[in-house]
N, C-alpha and C positions, 0 to 999 in steps of 0.2 A: 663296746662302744668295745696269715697264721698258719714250714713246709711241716708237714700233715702228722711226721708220727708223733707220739707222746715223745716230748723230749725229757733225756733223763733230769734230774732233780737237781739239782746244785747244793753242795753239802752246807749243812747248815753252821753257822759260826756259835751258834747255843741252840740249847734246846726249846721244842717249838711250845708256843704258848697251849694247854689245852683249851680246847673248843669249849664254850661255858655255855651247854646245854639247856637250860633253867629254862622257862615258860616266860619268863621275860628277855633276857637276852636275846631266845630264839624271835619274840615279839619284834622284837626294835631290827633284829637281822630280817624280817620278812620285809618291814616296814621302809627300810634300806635299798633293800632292791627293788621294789616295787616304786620308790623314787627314782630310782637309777632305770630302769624301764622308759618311765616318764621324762626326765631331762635328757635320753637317749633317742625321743621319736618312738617307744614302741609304744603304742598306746593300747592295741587291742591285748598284747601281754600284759600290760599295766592292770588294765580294765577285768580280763582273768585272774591275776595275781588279786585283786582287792576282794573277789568274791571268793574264793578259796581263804585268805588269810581271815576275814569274814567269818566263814564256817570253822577256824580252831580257834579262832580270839574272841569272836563277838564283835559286834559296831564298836570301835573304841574311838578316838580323838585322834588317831594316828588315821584309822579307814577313812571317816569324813574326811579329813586335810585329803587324804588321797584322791575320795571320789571328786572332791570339788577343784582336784588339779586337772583331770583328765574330764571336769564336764560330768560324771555321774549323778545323777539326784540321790538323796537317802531311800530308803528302803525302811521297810517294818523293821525294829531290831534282831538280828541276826545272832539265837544263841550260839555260844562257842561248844566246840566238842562234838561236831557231825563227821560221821563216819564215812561220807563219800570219797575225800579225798584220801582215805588208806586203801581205796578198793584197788585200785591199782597196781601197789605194792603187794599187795596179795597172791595175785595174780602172778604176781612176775616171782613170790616166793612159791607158789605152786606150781612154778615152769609149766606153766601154762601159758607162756605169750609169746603171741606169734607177729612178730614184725610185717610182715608183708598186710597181715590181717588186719594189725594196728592201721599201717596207708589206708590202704584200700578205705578201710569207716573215714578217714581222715579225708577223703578223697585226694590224694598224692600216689597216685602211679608214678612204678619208674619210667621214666622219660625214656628216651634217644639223645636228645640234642644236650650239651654240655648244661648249659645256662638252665634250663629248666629242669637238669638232673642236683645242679648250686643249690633252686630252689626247693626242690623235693628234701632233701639233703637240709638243709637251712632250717624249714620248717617245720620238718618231723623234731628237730632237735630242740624246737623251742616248744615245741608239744611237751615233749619227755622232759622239759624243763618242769613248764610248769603241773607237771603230775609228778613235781618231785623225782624223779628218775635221774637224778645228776650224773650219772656213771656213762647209762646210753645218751641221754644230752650233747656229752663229751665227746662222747665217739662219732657222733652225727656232725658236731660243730667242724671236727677235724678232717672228715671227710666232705664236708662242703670247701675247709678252706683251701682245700687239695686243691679244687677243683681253680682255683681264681687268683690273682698276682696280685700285691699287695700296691701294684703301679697298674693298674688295668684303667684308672679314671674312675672309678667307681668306688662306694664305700663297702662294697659286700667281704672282703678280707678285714677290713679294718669292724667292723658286727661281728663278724666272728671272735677275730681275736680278742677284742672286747667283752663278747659274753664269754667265751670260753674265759680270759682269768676271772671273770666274776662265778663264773660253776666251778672251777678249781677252789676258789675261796670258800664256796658254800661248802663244799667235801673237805674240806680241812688240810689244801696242800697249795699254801702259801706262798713256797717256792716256785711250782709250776704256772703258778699265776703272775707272779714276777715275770716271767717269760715272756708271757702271753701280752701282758703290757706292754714291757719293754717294746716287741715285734710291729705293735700297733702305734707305738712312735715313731719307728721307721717309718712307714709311710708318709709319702711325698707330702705335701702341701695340708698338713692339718691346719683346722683353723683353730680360732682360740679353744673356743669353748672346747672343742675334741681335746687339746692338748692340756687343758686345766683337768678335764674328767680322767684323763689316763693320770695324772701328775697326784690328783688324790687319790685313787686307786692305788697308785705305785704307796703312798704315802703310808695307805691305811694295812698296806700287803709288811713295810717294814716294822710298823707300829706291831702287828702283831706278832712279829718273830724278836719281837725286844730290842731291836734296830734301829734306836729313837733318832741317833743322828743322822740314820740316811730320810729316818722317817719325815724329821724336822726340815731338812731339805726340798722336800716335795710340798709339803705342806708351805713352806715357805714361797717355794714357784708361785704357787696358787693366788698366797694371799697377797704376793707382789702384783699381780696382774685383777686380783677380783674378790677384793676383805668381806664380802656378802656370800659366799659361795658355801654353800652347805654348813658345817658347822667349823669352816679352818681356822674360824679365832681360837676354837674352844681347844681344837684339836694341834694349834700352833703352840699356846699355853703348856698344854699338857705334856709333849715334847721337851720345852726348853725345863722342867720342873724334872723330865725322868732320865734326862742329859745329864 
């Protein structure tokens, strides 16, 4: 829910929280975005995201809630621990991967015309999203937001720069994701609901560099305008406690 190059980092005021790796953390982080997909319109990423998270976790209570947001029915239960979704990773550790290759199976030729070069661009990058490839993701996002004005009438800057801080988030650079927010509030005439989802974002970007009072602020926006909105009681509480 962004001009083009990586922009540098902004120095941190402490040091940053580490990433808490665990099989559950990473659970409730899949489970996270795959909401945010969904209250964002992406639903056929959504709908990808649930069958891959699926194949590492298993059907859990988080999947169902998922598939029954986006409309999916249950399935036979889905053991965790299949090995298709590292294949890819593989691949790209055996420089073995070929981009152009990658399109082409993908069906996304390079264009000519601008607009349909956005979309080539756009969508490879939510491919390499969701096969986990956060890094080319990045790079793809930045090069489509190249392409588009964050005032064109359109929401195609304002997706980017949205999933882009949310892939900065997933790679563990907090700061650049703050960015990537912030830029996606510039944009002209947000409506609410766009500007409550950047507001927790920004919220949850300071909560995790120990930033409680900027964090509390955001969170605060949120639940002044919408006290039902994802978990911002839990996460208003927890602020004014580590204030």
């Amino acid at each position: 829910e962004i001009a083009v190059k990586l922009p540098d980092e902004a120095v941190s005021s402490g040091p940053a929280v580490p990433l808490d790796n665990s099989p559950e953390a990473r659970r409730q982080r899949e489970a996270e975005s795959i909401r945010f997909y969904i209250e964002n319109g992406y639903t056929e990423l959504a709908e990808k995201a649930i069958e891959e998270f699926e194949i590492e976790f298993g059907q859990t209570e988080e999947s169902i809630e998922l598939r029954s947001l986006v409309g999916l029915g249950l399935v036979e239960s889905v053991p965790a621990g299949g090995t298709d979704v590292s294949e890819p990773e593989a691949v790209v550790e055996n420089n073995l991967f070929d981009i152009d290759e990658f399109r082409n199976e993908l069906g996304l030729e390079e264009p000519d015309a601008d607009d349909s070069d956005f979309d080539t661009k756009y969508h490879t990058a939510i491919a390499y999203k969701e096969m986990g490839l956060i890094e080319q993701a990045i790079a793809e996002f930045q090069d489509a937001a190249a392409i588009v004005k964050a005032s064109d009438g359109t929401r195609r800057f304002f997706n980017c720069a949205n999933l882009l801080g949310h892939s900065f988030m997933e790679n563990g650079m907090p700061k650049l994701a703050m960015q990537w927010y912030q830029r996606a509030l510039e944009i002209p005439d947000l409506n609410a609901d766009e500007k409550q989802a950047l507001w927790y974002e920004l919220g949850v970007v300071h909560e995790s560099e120990s930033e409680y009072a900027e964090a509390g602020k955001y969170f605060e926006k949120v639940y002044a305008e919408n006290v039902d909105y994802r978990d911002v009681r839990d996460r208003l509480k927890n602020m004014a406690i580590a204030a």
